[in-house]
C-alpha positions in Angstrom: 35.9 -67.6 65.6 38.4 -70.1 66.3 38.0 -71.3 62.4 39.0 -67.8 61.4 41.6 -67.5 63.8 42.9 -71.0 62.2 42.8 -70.0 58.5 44.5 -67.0 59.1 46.9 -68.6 60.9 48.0 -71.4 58.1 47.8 -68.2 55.7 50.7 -66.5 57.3 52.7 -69.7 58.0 52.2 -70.8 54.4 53.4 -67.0 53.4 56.6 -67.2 55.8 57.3 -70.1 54.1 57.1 -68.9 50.5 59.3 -65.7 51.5 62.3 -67.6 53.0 64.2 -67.7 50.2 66.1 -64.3 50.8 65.6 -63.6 46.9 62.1 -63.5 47.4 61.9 -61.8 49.9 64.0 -58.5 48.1 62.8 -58.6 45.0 59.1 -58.3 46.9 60.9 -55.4 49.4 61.6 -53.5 46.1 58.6 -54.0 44.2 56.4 -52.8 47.1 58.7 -49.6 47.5 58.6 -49.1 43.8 54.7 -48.9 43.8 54.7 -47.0 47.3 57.3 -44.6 45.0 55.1 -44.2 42.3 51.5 -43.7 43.8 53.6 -40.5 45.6 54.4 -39.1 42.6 51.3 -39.5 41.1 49.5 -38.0 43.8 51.9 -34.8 43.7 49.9 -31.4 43.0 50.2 -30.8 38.5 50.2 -26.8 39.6 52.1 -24.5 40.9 51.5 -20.9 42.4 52.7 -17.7 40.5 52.8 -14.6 41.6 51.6 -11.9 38.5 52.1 -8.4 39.0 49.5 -6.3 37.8 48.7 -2.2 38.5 46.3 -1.2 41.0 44.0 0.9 39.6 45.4 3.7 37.4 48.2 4.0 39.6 51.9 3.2 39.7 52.6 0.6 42.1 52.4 -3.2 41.3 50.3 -5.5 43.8 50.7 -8.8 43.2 48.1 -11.8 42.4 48.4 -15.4 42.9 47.2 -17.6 40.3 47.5 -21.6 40.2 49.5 -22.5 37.0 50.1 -26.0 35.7 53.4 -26.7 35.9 55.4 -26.5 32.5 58.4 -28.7 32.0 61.4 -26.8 31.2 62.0 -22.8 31.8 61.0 -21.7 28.5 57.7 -22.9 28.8 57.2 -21.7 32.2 58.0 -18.5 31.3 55.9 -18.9 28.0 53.4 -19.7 30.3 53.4 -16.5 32.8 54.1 -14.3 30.5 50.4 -15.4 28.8 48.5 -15.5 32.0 50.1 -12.0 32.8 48.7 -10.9 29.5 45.0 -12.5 29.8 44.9 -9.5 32.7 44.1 -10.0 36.4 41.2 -11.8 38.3 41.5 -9.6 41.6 39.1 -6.9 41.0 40.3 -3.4 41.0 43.6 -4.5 39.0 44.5 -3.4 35.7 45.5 -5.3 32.8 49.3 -4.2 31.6 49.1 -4.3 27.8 46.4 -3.8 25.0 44.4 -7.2 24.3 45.4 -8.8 21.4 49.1 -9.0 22.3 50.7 -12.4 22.3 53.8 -14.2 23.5 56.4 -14.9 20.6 58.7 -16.4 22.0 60.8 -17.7 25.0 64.0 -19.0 25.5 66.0 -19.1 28.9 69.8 -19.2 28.9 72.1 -18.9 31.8 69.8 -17.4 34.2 68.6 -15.0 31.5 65.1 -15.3 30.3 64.6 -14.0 26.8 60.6 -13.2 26.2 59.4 -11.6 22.7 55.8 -10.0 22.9 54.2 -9.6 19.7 54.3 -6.2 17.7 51.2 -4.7 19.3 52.2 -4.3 22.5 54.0 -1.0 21.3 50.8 0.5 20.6 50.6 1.3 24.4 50.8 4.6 25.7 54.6 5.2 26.8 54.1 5.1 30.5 51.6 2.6 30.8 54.2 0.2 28.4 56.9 0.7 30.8 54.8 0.0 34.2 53.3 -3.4 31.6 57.1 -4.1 31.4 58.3 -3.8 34.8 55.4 -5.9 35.7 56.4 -9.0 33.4 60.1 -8.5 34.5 58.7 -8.8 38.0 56.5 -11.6 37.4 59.1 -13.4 35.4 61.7 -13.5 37.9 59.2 -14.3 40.8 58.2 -16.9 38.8 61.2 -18.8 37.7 63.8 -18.5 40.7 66.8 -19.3 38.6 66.4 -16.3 36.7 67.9 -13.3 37.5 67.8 -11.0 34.2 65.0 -10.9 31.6 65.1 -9.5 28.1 62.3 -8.5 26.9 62.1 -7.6 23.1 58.7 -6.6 21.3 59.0 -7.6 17.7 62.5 -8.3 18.4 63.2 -5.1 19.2 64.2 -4.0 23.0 62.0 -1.0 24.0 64.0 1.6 25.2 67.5 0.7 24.7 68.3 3.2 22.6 68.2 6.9 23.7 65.9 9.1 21.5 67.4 12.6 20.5 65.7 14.9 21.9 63.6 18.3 20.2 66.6 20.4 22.1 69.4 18.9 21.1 71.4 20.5 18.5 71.7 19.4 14.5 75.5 18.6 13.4 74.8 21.6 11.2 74.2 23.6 14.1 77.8 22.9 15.6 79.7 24.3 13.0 80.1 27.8 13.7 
């Protein structure tokens, strides 16, 4: 025991001695909080947690779901990103889906806290009311999702459902006016 005890002993003396020069001694101090600095970011968690919004049932109201996402790089790919899970439907059983299958995301782009999504042409072929509760759900889930957005557009082959006011059956012709 008293062997050991010795070795270990001349070890540290003979590694005192090799770190008193001060140089030494900080460039080891930085390397050591370098790798200490580096095995904690490589040990960080790839995913984050989204919140998707999905129907309940046939109803109205939006519960939400939780789904583990990796995480994307900038904003547009986030929201590329949730907008696609959102689309692939829910997991939690007795959740709807909010648009037909076979819709896809176009495009993204995020600009001064706006996020600009553009689903792909079939996601008009939804029934009226069931395309504006699959809207406000993406809207939701978008801005849940990305907290430095606080508007998104959302287009569908470019176009923005619903921002223009449809005449209706009632209204009278210019014709019609002229009496």
């Amino acid at each position: 025991m008293k062997e050991l005890f010795d070795k270990v002993l001349a070890w540290l003396k003979r590694v005192v001695i090799w770190f008193s020069p001060p140089i030494r001694l900080s460039v080891t101090a930085l390397a050591l909080a370098f790798v200490i600095s580096f095995i904690g970011w490589a040990a960080q968690n790839p995913f984050f947690d989204a919140v998707l919004f999905f129907p309940k049932g046939q109803g109205t109201s939006l519960h939400g779901e939780i789904r583990a996402l990796p995480k994307a790089g900038r904003s547009e790919a986030r929201a590329e990103l949730i907008a696609s899970e959102l689309l692939l439907g829910p997991i939690t059983p007795g959740l709807s889906p909010v648009f037909p299958s076979g819709v896809r995301v176009e495009s993204a782009l995020c600009r001064k806290g706006v996020v600009y999504l553009d689903l792909s042409e079939n996601a008009a072929l939804a029934e009226p009311e069931a395309l504006k509760l699959g809207l406000a759900a993406l809207n939701r889930s978008l801005r849940a999702g990305l907290p430095l957005v606080h508007k998104a557009k959302i287009t569908i082959g470019g176009v923005e459902p619903y921002a223009y006011a449809v005449p209706s059956a009632n209204s009278a012709s210019p014709t019609a006016k002229k009496k």
